[in-house]
C-alpha positions in Angstrom: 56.6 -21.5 -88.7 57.6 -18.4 -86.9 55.0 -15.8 -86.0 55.5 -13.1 -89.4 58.8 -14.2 -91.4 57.8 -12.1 -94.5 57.4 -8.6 -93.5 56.2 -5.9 -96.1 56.1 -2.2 -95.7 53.7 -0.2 -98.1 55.9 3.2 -99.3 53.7 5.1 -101.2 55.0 8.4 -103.4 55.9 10.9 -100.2 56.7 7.8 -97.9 58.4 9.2 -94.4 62.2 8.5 -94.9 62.4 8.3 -91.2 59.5 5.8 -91.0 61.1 3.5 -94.3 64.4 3.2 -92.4 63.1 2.3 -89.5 61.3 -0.7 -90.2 64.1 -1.5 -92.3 66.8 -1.2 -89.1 64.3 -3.5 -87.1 63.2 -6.3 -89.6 67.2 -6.3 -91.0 68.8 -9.5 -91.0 71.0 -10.6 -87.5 72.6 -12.7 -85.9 71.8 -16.5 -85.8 69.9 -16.8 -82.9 67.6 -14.0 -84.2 64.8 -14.5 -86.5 65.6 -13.6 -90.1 62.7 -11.5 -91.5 62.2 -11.8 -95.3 61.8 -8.4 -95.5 60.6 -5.8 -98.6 59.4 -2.3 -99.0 56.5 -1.9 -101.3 54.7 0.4 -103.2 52.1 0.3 -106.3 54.7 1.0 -109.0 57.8 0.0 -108.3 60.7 1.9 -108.9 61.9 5.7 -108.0 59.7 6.5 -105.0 60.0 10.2 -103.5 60.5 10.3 -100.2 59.1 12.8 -97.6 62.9 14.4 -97.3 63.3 14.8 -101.2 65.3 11.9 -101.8 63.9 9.1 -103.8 64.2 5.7 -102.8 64.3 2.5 -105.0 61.3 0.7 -104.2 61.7 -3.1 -106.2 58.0 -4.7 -104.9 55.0 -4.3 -106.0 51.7 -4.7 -104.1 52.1 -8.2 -104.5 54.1 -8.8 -101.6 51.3 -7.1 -99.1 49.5 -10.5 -101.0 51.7 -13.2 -99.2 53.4 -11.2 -96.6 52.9 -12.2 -92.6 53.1 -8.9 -91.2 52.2 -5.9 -93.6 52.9 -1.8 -92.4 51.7 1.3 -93.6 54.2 3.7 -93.5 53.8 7.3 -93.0 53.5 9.5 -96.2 52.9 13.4 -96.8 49.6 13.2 -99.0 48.1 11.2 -95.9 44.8 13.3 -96.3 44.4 12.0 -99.7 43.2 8.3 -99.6 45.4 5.7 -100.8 44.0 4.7 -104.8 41.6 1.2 -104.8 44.6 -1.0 -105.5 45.9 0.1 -102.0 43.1 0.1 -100.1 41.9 -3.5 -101.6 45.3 -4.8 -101.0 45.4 -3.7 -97.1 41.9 -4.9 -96.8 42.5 -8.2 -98.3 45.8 -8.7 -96.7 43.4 -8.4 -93.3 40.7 -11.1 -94.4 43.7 -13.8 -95.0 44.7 -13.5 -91.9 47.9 -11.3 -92.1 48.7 -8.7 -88.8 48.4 -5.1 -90.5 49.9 -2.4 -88.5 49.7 1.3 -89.6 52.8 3.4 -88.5 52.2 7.0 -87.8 49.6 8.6 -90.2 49.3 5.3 -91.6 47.1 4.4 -89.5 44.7 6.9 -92.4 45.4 4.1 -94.8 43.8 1.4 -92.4 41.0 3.6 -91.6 40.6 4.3 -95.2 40.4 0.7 -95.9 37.7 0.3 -93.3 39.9 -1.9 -91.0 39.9 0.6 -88.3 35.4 1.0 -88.3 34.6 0.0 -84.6 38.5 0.0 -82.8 41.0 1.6 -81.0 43.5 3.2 -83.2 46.0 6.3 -82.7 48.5 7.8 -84.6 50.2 11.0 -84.2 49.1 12.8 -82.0 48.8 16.4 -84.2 46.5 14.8 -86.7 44.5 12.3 -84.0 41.9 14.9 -83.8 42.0 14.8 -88.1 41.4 11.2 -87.6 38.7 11.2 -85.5 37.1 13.5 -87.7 37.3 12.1 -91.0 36.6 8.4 -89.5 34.2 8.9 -86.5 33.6 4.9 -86.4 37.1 5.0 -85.0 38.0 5.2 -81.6 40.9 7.7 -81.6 43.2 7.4 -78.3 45.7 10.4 -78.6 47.9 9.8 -75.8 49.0 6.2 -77.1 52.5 5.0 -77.8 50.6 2.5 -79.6 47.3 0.3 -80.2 47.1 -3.5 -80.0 43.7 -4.7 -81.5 45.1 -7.6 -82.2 45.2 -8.3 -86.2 45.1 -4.6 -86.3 48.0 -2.2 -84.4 48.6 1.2 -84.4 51.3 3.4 -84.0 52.3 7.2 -82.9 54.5 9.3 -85.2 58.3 9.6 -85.2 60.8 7.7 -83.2 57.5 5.4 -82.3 57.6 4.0 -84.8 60.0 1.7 -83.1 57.8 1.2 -80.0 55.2 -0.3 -82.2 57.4 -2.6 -84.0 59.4 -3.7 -80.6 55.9 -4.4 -79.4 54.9 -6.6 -81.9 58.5 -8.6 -81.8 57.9 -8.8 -77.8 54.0 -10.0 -77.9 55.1 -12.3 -81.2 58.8 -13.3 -80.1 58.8 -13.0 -76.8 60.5 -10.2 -74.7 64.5 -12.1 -75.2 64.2 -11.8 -78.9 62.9 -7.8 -78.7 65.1 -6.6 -76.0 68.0 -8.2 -78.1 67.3 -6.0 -80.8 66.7 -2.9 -78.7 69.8 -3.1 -77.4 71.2 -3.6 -80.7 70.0 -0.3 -82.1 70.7 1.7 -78.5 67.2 1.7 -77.6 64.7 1.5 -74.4 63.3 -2.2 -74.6 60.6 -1.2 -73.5 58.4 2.2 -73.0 54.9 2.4 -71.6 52.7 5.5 -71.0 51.5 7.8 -73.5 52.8 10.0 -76.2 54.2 12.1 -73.5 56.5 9.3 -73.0 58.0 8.0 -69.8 60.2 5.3 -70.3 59.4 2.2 -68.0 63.0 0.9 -67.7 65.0 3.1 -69.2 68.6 1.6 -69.9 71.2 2.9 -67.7 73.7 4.5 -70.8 70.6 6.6 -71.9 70.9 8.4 -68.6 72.6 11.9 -68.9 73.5 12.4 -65.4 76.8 10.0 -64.4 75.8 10.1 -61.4 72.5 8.7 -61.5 73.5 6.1 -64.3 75.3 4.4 -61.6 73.0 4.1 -59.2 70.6 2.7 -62.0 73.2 0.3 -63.2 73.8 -0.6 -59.2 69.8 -1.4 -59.1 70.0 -3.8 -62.0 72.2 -5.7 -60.5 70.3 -5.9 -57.2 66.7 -6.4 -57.8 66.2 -9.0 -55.8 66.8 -6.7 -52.7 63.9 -4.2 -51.7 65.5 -0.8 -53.0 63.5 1.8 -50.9 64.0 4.9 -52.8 66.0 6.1 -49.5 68.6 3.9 -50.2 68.4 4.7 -54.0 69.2 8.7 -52.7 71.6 7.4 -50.7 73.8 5.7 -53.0 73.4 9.0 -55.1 74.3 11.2 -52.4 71.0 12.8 -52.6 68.0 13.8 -50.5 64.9 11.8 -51.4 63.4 15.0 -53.1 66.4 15.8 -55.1 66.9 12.1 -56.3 63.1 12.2 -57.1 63.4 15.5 -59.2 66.8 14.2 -60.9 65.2 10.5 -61.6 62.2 12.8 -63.0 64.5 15.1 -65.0 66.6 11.9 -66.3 64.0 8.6 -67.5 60.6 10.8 -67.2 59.1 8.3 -64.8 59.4 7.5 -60.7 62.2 5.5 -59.3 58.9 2.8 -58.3 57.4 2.7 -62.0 61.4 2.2 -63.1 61.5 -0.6 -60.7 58.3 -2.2 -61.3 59.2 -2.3 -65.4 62.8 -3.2 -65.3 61.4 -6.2 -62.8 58.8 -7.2 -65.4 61.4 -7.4 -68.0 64.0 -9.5 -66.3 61.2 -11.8 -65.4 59.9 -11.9 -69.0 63.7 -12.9 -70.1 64.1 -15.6 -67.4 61.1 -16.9 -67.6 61.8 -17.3 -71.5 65.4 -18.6 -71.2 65.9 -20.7 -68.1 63.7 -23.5 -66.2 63.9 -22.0 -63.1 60.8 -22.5 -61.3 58.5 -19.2 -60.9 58.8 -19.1 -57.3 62.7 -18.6 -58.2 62.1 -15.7 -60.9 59.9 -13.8 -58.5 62.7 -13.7 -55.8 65.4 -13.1 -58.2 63.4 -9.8 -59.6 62.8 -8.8 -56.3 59.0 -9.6 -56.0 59.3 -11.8 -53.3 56.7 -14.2 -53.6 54.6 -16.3 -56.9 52.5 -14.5 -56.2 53.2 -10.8 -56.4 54.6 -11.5 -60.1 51.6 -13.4 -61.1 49.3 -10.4 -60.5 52.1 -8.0 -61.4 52.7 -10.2 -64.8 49.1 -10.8 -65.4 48.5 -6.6 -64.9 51.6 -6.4 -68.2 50.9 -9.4 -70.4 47.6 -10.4 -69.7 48.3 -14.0 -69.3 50.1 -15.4 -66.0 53.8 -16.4 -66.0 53.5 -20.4 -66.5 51.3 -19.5 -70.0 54.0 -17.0 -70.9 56.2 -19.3 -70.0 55.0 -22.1 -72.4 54.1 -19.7 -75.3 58.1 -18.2 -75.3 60.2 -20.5 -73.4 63.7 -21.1 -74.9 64.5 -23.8 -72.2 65.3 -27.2 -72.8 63.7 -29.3 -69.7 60.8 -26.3 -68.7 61.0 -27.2 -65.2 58.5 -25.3 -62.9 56.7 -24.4 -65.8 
């Protein structure tokens, strides 16, 4: 059985239009060696639901589905200072105590705290109404700066576009990082971005670079990583000082050409690990790590769990050599 193959978003009256379609872009149905998500909005009376934007949307399910569903989301809604109604809160709640992962995107993350599945954890949510959240639910511990919150059965999310860093991270830590970066790609997006809400973006793909110049030398890097890349050579393939290639790397993916590096390593390691049997000694060399080592601390540092583990919770491979 995989991970969550029913997926079920909560749209209340006022549901964010950008929140809606973006759980509904992830969890759409792909190609075959994708998982198919069984996948339905949701609110307590199905039908005509007004959306943030004016526009209604047609909303089939009933709270029914948050009763069977693997994975059930809160989206974002206008009234989110007015708790959800019993039916809502009981449904989040008992959708929690059967064992279901409940994520709260944006100021949905008021609905879980409203249900009381927030009382003694980490949560965030945007970060203009964290301080209202702290406020209103003081037994939470309110982390501003977050992209997103992993409490395990319970995740949070920031507002907006991260809306799809929360549900990327959820496919990565459930699917494995193959299956998420797949999809990323397939809706133009960074596979991956740590940091806070300020938002530097670990391994920023080279197309989302603005600067031609720059994308190049990015592109040139991914192809190299198991060579050292000094950030002198980096400048020097872009015809740059170290200080200008610094600034412009700054200016360009929000980050340092080393936290770039170090991410875009991670992730490469995190696909072959999943999809080939090369042994780990190999991975770390071909990412540019060097040794077993390096990447074990490094991967450890990122996951939580060394590479072998990792490598037996999301391999692909057929033999699993040097696993």
């Amino acid at each position: 059985m995989p991970p969550f193959p029913t997926v079920a978003a909560y749209a209340p009256p006022g549901v964010g239009m950008l929140g809606a379609a973006i759980v509904s872009e992830v969890f759409d149905a792909r190609g075959q060696d994708l998982p198919r998500f069984d996948f339905a909005l949701c609110t307590e009376r199905p039908g005509r639901v007004r959306s943030d934007v004016g526009l209604p949307l047609v909303v089939e399910h009933g709270l029914d589905r948050l009763a069977t569903a693997d994975l059930v989301i809160a989206l974002p809604w206008t009234e989110f200072r007015t708790p959800p109604g019993p039916a809502v809160l009981d449904a989040l709640a008992g959708a929690h105590r059967r064992g279901a992962l409940v994520a709260g995107q944006c100021v949905g993350s008021f609905a879980l705290a409203a249900a009381g599945l927030l009382d003694g954890r980490r949560a965030t949510t945007h970060w203009r109404f964290a301080p209202l959240l702290a406020e209103r639910f003081p037994g939470v511990t309110v982390e501003p700066g977050a992209l997103y919150v992993d409490e395990g059965r319970i995740v949070t999310g920031a507002g907006a576009a991260a809306g799809f860093d929360l549900c990327l991270h959820l496919l990565r830590r459930e699917y494995g990082a193959s299956t998420a970066n797949t999809i990323a790609r397939d809706l133009v997006l960074p596979s991956h971005r740590d940091g806070g809400q300020a938002q530097y973006l670990a391994a920023p793909v080279p197309e989302a670079c603005e600067d031609d110049r720059l994308a190049e030398v990015l592109a040139w890097a991914g192809a190299h990583l198991q060579e050292p890349l000094p950030v002198a050579e980096l400048a020097r393939r872009a015809l740059m000082s170290r200080r200008t290639f610094a600034r412009r790397f700054a200016a360009s993916t929000g980050t340092t050409p080393h936290a770039w590096l170090l991410g875009l390593r991670l992730s490469r390691a995190e696909e072959l690990l999943e999809t080939s049997d090369l042994p780990v000694e190999e991975v770390a060399r071909l990412v540019g790590f060097g040794s077993a080592a390096v990447l074990r601390t490094q991967f450890v540092r990122r996951r939580g769990v060394p590479p072998r583990s990792y490598r037996r919770s999301f391999s692909r491979s057929v033999g699993g050599g040097g696993a």
